[in-house]
Backbone as numpy.savetxt, mean C-alpha at the origin, in Angstrom:
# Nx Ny Nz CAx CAy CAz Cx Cy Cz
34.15 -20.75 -27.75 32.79 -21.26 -27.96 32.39 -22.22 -26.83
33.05 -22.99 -26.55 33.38 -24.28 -25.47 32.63 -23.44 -24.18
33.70 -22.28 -23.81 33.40 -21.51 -22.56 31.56 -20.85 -22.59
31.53 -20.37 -23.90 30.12 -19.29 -24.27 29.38 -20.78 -24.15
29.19 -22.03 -24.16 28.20 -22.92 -24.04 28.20 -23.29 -22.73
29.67 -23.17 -21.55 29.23 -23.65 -20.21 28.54 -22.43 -19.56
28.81 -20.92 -20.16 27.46 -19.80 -19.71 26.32 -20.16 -19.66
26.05 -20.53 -21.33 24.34 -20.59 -21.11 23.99 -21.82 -20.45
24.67 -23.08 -19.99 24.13 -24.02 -19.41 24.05 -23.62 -18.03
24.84 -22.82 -17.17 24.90 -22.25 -16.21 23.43 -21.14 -16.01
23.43 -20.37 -16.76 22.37 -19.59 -17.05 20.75 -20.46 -17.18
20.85 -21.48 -17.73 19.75 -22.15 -17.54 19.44 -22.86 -16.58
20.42 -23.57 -16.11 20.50 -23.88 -14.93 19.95 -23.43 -13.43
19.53 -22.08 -13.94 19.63 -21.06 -12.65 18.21 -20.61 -12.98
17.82 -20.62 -14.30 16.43 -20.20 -14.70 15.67 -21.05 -14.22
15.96 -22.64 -14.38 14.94 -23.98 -14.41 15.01 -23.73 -12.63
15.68 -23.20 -11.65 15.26 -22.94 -10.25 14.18 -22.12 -9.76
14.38 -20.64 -10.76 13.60 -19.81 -10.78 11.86 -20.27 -10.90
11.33 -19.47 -9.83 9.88 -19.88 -10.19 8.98 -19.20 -11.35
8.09 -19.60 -11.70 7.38 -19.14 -12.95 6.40 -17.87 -12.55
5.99 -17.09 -13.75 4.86 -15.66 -13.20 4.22 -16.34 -12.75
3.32 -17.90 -12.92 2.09 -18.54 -11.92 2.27 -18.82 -10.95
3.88 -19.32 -10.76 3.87 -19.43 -9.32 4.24 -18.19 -8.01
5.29 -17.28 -9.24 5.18 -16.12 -8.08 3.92 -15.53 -7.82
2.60 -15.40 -8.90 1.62 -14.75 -8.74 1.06 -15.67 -7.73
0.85 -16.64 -7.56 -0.04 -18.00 -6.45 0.79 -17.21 -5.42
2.16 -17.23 -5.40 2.49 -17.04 -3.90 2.63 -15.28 -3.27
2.48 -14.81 -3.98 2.24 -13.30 -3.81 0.70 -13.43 -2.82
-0.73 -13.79 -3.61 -1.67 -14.22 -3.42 -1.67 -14.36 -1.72
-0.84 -15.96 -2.06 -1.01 -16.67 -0.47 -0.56 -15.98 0.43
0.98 -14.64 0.07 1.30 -14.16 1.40 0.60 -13.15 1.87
-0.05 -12.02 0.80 -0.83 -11.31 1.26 -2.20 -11.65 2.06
-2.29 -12.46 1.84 -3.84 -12.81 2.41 -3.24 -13.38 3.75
-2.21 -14.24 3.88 -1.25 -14.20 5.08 -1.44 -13.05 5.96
-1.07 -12.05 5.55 -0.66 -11.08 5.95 -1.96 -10.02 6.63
-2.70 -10.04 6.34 -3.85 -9.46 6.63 -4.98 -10.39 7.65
-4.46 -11.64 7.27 -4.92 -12.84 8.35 -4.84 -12.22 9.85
-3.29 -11.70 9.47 -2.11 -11.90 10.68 -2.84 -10.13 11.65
-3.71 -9.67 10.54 -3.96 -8.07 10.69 -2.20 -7.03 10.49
-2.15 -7.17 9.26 -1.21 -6.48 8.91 -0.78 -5.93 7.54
-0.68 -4.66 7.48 -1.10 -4.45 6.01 -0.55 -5.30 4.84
-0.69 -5.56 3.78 -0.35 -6.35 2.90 1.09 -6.85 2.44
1.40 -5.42 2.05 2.80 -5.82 0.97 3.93 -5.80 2.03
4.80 -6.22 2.09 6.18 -6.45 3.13 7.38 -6.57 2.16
8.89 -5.19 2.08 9.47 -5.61 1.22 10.62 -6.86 1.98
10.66 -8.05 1.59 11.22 -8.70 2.26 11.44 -9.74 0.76
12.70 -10.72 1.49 12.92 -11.64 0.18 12.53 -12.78 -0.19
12.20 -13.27 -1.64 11.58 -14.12 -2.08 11.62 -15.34 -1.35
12.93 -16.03 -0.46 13.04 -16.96 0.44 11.71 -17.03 1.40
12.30 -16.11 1.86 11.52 -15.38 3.36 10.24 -15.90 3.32
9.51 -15.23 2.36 7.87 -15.72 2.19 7.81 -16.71 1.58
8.41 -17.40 0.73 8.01 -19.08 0.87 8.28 -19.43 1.91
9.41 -19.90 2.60 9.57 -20.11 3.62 8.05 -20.00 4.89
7.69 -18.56 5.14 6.67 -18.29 5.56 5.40 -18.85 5.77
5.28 -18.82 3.85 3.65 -19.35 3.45 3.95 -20.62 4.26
4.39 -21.35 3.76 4.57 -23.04 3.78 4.55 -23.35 5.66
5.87 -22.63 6.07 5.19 -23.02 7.31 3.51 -22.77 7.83
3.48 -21.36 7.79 1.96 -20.93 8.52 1.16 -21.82 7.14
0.76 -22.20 6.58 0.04 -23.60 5.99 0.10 -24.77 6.40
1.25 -24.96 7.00 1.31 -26.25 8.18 0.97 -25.94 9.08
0.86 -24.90 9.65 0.09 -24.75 10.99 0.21 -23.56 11.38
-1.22 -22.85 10.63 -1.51 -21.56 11.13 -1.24 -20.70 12.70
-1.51 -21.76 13.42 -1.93 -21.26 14.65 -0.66 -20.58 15.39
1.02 -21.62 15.26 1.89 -21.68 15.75 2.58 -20.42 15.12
2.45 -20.41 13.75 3.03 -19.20 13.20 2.47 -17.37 13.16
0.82 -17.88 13.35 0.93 -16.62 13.46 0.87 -15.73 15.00
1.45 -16.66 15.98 1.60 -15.85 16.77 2.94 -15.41 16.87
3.56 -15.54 16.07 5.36 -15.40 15.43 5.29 -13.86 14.51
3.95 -13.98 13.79 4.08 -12.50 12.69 4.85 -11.58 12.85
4.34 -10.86 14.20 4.17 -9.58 14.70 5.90 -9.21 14.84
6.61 -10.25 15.44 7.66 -10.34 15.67 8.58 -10.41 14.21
8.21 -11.31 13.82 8.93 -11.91 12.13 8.84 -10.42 11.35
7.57 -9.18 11.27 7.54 -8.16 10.88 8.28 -7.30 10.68
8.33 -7.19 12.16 9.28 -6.05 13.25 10.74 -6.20 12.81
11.28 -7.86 13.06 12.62 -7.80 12.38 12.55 -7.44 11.00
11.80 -7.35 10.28 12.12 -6.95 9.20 11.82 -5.75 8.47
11.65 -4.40 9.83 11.88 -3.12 9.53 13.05 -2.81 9.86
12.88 -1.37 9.45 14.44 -1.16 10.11 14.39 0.71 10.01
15.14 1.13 11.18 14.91 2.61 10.88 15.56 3.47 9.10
16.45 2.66 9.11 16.86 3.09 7.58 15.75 3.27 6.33
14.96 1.75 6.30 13.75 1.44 5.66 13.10 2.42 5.75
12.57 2.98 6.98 11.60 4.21 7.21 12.00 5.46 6.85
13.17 5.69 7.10 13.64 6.86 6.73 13.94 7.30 4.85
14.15 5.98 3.92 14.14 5.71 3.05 12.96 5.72 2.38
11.88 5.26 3.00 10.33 5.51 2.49 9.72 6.74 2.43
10.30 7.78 3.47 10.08 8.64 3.88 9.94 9.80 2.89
11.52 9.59 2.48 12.04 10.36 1.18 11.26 10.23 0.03
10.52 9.03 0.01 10.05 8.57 -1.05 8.29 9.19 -1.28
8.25 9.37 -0.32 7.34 10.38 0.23 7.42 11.68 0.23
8.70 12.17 0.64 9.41 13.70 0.31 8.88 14.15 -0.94
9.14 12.76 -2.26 9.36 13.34 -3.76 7.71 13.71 -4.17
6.90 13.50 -3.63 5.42 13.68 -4.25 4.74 15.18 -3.63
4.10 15.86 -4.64 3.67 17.09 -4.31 2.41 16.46 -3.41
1.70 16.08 -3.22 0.36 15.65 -2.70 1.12 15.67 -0.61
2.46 15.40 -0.96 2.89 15.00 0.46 3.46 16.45 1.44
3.25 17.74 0.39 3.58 18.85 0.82 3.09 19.50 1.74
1.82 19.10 1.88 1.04 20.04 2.89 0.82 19.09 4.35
1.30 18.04 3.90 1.22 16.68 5.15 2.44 16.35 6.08
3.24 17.85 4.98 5.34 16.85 5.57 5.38 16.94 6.87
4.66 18.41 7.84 4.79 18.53 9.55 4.72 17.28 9.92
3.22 17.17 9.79 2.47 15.87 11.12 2.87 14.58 11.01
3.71 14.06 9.83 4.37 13.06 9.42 5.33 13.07 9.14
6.34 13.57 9.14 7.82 14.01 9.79 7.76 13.73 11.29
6.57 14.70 12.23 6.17 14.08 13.23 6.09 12.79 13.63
5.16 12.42 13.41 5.14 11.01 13.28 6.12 9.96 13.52
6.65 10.28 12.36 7.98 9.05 12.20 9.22 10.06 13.40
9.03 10.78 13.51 10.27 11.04 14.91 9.44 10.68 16.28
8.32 10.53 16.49 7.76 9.81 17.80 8.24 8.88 17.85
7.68 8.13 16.21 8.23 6.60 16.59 9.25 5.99 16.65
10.66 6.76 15.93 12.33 6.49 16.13 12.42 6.74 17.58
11.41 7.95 18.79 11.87 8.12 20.25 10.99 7.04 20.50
9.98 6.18 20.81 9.37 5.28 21.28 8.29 5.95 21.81
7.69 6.88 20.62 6.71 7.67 21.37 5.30 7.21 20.69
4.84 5.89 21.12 3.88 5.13 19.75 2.15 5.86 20.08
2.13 6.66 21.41 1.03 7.17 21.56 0.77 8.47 20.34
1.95 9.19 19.97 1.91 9.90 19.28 1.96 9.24 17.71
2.77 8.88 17.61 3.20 7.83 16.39 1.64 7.51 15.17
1.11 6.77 16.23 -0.44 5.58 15.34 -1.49 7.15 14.95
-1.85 7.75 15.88 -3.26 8.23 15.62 -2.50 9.39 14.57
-1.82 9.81 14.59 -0.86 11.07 13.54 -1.23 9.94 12.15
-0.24 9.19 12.11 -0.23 8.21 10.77 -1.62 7.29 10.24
-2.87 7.04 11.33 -4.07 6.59 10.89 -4.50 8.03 9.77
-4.45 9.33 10.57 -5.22 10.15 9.92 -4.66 10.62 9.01
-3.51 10.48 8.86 -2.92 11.16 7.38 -2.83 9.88 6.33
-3.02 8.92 6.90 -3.61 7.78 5.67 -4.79 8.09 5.00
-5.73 8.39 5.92 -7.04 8.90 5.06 -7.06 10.52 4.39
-6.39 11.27 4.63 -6.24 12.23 4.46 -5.12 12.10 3.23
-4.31 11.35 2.59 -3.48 11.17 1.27 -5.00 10.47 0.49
-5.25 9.87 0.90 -6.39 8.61 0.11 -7.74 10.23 -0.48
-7.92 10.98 0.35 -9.05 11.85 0.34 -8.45 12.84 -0.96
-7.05 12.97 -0.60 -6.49 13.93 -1.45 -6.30 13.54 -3.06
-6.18 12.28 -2.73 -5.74 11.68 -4.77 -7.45 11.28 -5.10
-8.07 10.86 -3.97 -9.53 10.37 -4.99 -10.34 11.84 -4.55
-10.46 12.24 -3.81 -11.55 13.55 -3.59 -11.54 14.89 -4.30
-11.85 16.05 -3.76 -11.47 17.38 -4.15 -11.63 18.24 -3.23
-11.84 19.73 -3.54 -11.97 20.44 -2.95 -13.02 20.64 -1.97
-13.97 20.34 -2.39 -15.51 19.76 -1.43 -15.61 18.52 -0.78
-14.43 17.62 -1.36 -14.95 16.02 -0.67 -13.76 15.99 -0.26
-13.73 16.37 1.46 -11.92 16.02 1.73 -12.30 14.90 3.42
-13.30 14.11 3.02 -13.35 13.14 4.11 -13.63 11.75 3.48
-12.99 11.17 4.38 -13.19 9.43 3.31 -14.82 8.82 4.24
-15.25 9.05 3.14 -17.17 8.58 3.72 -17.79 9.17 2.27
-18.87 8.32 2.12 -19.36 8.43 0.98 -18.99 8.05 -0.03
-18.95 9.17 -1.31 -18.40 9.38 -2.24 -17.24 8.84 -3.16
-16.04 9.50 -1.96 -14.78 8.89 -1.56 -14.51 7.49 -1.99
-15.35 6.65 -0.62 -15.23 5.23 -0.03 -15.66 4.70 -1.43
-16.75 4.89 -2.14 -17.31 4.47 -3.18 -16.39 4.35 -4.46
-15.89 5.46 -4.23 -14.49 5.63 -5.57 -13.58 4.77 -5.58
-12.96 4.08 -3.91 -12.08 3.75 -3.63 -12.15 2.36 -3.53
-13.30 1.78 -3.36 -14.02 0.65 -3.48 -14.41 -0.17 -4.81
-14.64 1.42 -5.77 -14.64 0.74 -7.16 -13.17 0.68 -7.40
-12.15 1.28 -7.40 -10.84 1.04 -7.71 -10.11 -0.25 -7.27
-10.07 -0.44 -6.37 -9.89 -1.84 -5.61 -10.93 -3.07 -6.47
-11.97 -2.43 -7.17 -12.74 -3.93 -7.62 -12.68 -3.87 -9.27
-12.26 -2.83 -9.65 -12.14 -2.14 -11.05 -11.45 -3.73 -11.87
-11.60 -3.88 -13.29 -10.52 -4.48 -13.44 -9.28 -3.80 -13.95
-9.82 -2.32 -14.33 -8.51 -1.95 -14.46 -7.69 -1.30 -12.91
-8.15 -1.89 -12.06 -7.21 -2.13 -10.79 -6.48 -1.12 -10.81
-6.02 -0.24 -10.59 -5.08 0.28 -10.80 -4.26 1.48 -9.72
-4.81 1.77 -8.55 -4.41 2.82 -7.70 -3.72 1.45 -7.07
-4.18 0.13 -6.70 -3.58 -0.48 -5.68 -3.94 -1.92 -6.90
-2.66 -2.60 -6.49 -2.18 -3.72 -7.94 -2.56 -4.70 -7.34
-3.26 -5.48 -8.41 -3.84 -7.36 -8.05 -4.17 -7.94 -6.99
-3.75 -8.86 -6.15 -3.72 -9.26 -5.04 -3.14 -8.54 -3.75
-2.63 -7.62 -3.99 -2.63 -6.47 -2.78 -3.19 -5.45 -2.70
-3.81 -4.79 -4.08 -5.30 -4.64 -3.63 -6.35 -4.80 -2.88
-6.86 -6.05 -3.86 -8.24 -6.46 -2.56 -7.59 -6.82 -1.38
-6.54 -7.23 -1.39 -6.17 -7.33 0.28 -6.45 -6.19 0.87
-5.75 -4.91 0.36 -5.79 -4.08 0.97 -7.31 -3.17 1.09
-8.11 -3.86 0.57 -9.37 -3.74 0.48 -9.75 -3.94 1.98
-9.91 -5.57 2.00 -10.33 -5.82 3.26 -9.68 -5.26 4.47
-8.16 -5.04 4.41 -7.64 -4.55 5.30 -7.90 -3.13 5.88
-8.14 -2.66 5.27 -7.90 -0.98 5.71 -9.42 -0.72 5.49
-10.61 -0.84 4.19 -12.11 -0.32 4.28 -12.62 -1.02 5.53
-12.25 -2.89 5.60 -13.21 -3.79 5.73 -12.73 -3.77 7.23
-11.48 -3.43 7.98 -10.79 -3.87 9.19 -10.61 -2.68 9.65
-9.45 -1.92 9.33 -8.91 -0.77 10.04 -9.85 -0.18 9.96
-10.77 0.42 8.90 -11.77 1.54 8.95 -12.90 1.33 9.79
-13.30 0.09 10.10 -14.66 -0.61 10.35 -15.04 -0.23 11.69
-16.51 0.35 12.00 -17.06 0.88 13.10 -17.17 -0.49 13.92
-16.47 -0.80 15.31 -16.58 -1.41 15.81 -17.20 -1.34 17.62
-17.21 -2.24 18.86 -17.10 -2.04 19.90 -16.30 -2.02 20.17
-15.48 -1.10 21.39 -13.85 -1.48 21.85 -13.63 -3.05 22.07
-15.00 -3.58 22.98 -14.44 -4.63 23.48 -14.86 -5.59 22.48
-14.71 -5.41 21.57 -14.85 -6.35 20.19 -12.96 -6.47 19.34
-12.78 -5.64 19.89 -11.20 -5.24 18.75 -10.08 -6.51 19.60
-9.76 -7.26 18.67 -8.61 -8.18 18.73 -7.45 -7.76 19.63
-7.06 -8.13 20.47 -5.79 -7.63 21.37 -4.44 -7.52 20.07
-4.27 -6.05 20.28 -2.61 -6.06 19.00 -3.25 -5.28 17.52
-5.10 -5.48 17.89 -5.64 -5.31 16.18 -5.45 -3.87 16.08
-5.47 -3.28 14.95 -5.08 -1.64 14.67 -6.43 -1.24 13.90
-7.53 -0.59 14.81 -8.94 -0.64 14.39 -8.94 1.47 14.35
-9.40 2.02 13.54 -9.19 3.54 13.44 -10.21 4.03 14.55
-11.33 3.52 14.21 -12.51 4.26 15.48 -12.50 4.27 17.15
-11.94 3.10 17.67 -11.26 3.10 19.02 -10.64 3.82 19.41
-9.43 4.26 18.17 -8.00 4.71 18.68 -8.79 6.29 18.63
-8.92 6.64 17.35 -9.27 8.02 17.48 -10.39 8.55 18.09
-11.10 7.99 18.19 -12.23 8.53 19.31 -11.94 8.18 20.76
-10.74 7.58 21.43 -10.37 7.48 22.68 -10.84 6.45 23.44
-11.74 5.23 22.64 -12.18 4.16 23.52 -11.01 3.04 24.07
-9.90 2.95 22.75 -8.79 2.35 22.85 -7.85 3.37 23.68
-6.90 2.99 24.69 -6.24 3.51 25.01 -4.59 2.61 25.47
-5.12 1.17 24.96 -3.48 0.40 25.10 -3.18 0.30 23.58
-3.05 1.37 22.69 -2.38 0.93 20.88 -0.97 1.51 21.25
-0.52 1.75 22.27 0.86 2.69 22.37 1.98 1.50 21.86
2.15 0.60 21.03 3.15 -0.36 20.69 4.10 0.11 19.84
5.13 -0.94 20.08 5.95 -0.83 18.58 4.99 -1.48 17.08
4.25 -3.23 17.78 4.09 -3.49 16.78 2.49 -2.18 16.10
1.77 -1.23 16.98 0.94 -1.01 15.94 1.54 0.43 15.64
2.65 0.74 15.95 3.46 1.94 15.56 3.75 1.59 14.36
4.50 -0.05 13.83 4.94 -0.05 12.78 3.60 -0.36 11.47
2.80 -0.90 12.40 1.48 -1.23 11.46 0.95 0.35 10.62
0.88 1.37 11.34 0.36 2.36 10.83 1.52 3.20 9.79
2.88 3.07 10.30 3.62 3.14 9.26 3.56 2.35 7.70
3.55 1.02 7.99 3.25 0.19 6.82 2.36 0.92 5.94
0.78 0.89 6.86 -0.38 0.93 6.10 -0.20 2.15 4.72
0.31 3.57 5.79 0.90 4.55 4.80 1.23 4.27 3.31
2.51 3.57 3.77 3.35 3.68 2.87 2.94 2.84 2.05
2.27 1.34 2.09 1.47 0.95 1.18 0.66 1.19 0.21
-0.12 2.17 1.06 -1.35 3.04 0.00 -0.50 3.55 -0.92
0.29 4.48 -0.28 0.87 5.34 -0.63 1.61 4.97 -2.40
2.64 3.81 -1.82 3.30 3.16 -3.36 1.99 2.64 -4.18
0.98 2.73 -4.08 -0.18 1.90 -4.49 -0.88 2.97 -5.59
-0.79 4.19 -5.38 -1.41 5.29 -6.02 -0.73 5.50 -7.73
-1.34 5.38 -8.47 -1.10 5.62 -9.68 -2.42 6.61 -10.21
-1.48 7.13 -11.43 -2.79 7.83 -12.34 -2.07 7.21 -13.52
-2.67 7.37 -14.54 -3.46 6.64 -15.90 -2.68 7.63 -17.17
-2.24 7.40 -18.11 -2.13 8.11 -19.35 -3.16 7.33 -19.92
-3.50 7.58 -20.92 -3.96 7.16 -22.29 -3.02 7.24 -23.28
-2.77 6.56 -23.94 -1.78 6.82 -25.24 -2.61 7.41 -26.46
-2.13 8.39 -26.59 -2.74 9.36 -27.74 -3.84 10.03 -27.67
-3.85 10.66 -26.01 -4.87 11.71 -26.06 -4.64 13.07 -25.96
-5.44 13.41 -25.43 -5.10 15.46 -25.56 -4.46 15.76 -24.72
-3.18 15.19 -23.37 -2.50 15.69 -22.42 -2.76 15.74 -20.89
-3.92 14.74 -20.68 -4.53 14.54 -19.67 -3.99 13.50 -18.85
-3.89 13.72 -17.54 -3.82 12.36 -17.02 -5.22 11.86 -16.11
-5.50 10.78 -15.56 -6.64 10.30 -15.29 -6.34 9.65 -13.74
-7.81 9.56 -12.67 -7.77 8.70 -12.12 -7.82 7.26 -13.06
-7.62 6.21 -12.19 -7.71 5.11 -12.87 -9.22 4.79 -12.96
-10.29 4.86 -12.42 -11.96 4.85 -12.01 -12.27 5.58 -13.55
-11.53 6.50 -14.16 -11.95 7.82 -15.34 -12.71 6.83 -16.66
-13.90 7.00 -17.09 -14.21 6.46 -18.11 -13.51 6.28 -19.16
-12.63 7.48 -19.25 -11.54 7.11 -20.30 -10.39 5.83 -20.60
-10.52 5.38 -19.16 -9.34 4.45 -19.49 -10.37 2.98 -19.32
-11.56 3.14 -18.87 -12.32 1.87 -19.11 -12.38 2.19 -20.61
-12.68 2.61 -21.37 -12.97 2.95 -23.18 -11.55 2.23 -23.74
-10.27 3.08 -23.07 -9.13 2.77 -23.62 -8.93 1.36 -24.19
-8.58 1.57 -25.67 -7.60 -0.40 -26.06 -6.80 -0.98 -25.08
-6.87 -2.04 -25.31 -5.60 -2.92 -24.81 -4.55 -2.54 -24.97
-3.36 -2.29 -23.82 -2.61 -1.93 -24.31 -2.05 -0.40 -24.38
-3.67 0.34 -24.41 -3.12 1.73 -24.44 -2.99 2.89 -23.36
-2.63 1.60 -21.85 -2.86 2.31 -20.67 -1.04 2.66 -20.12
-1.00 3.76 -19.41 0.42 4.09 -19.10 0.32 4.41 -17.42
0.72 3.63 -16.19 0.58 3.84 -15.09 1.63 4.69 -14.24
1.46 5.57 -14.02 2.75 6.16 -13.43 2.52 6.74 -11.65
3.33 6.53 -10.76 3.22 6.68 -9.81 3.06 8.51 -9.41
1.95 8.52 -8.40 1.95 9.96 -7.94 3.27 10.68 -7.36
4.69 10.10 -7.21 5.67 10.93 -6.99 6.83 11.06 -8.08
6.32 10.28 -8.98 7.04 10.63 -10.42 6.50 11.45 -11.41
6.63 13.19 -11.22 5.69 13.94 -11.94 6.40 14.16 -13.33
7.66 14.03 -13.19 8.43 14.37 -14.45 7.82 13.21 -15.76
7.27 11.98 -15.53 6.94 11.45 -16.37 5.47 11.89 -16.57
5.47 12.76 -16.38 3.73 13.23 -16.89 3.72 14.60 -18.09
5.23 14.84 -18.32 5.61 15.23 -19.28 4.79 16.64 -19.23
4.57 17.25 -18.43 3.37 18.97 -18.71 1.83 18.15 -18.61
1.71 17.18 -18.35 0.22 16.64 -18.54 -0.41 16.86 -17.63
-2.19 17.55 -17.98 -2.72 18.41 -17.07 -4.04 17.20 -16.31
-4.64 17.40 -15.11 -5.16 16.24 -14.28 -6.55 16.48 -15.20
-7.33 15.37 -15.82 -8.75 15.06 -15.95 -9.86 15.94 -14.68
-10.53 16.43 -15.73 -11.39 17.38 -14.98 -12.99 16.70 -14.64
-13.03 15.52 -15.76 -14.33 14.74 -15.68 -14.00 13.64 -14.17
-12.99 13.12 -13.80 -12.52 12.86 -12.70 -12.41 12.75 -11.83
-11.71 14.11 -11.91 -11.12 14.68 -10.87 -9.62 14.28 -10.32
-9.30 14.21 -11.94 -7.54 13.55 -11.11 -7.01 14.23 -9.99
-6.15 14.42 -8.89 -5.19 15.27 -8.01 -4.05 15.95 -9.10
-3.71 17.43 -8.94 -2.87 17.83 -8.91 -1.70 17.83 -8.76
-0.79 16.97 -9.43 0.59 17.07 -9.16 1.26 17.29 -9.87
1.61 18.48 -8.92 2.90 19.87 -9.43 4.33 19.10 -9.54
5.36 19.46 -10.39 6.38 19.11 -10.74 7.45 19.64 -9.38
């Protein structure tokens, strides 16, 4: 008994260090918005140290740290990481008809080939995004699309892209990467889509915006969910679907677009327009 009481004092001990959901949610918050400061997509898997550490410095002095980002980033990819995301990417039907040019992709950028690398991975970002919110008639992100994708990001049922890396990724990618700009307006290092692909930009050949356009991907990418309802007729939903604004509290089920086995035979919302994903 003696021993089973120095556990749980040990055990508590270790809890009362632990920070609380308010404070990891505050600092989730502060790093993403960090992070997009820095022009860089949002989420970074890196460890809980790391980004306190982070916040706190660049809050003492923005200026000094974020010319450190780009670098602080970089160390903290790694070709394994990519190749690991990759797979993770492998598992989703939506990623079948995309595997060439992004297989591509990521072997430019393991040879240091970042000219090839960015403009491959800008366009198949919009081209996954076109595929889970669009259809057969709407396969360009403009309009429609943007509008869908815009309410999702502001929805409260939030749900293709989660809380505070969401609207980050709001501003980041509609409000920044997408945004019609002048060349000689674009930030030295910034990763702007209309420069690069229309040919006004011609110095993005980097590591750091090689790894930026990788990120951005794979961000969206883990960001994509569709919707059950609990106790309906076998449907699954975009998250935008009137059905799941109607839905109780409670009676929402989020499951990622490369986990089809949990969709149990469940067929995509036709009022929608959920995406298709085959087992």
């Amino acid at each position: 008994m003696e021993r089973l009481d120095g556990i749980v004092a040990d055990v508590m001990r270790v809890a009362a260090l632990l920070p609380s959901i308010e404070e990891l949610d505050d600092l989730e918050k502060r790093f993403v918005n960090l992070m997009v400061e820095a022009d860089w997509p949002p989420p970074l898997d890196v460890g809980l140290p790391e980004i306190r550490e982070l916040v706190r410095a660049y809050e003492e002095d923005p200026e000094s740290v974020k010319g450190g980002i780009d670098q602080w980033v970089i160390d903290s990819c790694s070709e394994e990481g990519l190749l690991k995301a990759m797979r993770g990417w492998q598992a989703c039907s939506l990623f079948r008809r995309r595997a060439e040019p992004l297989a591509a992709a990521v072997k430019a950028h393991l040879n240091a080939e970042y000219y090839c690398s960015v403009p491959v991975m800008l366009a198949q970002t919009e081209g996954l995004i076109c595929d889970f919110f669009g259809s057969k008639w709407e396969t360009y992100l403009t309009g429609k699309i943007e509008k869908r994708v815009r309410k999702n990001l502001d929805s409260a049922v939030a749900v293709g892209v989660k809380g505070h890396v969401g609207k980050a990724l709001g501003r980041y990618y509609l409000d920044a990467v997408r945004e019609s700009v002048r060349p000689d307006a674009v930030p030295q290092g910034a990763m702007r889509r209309n420069p690069i692909l229309h040919g006004s930009d011609c110095a993005y050949g980097t590591l750091e915006m090689s790894w930026k356009s990788l990120l951005l991907f794979d961000t969206i990418f883990d960001s994509l969910d569709v919707v059950v309802v609990d106790g309906d007729d076998g449907l699954y939903h975009l998250p935008i679907c009137g059905r799941c604004s109607r839905a109780p509290e409670g009676a929402l089920t989020f499951i990622h677009i490369s986990r089809t086995e949990d969709l149990a035979g469940r067929l995509p919302c036709k009022d929608c327009g959920a995406p298709e994903l085959s087992a």
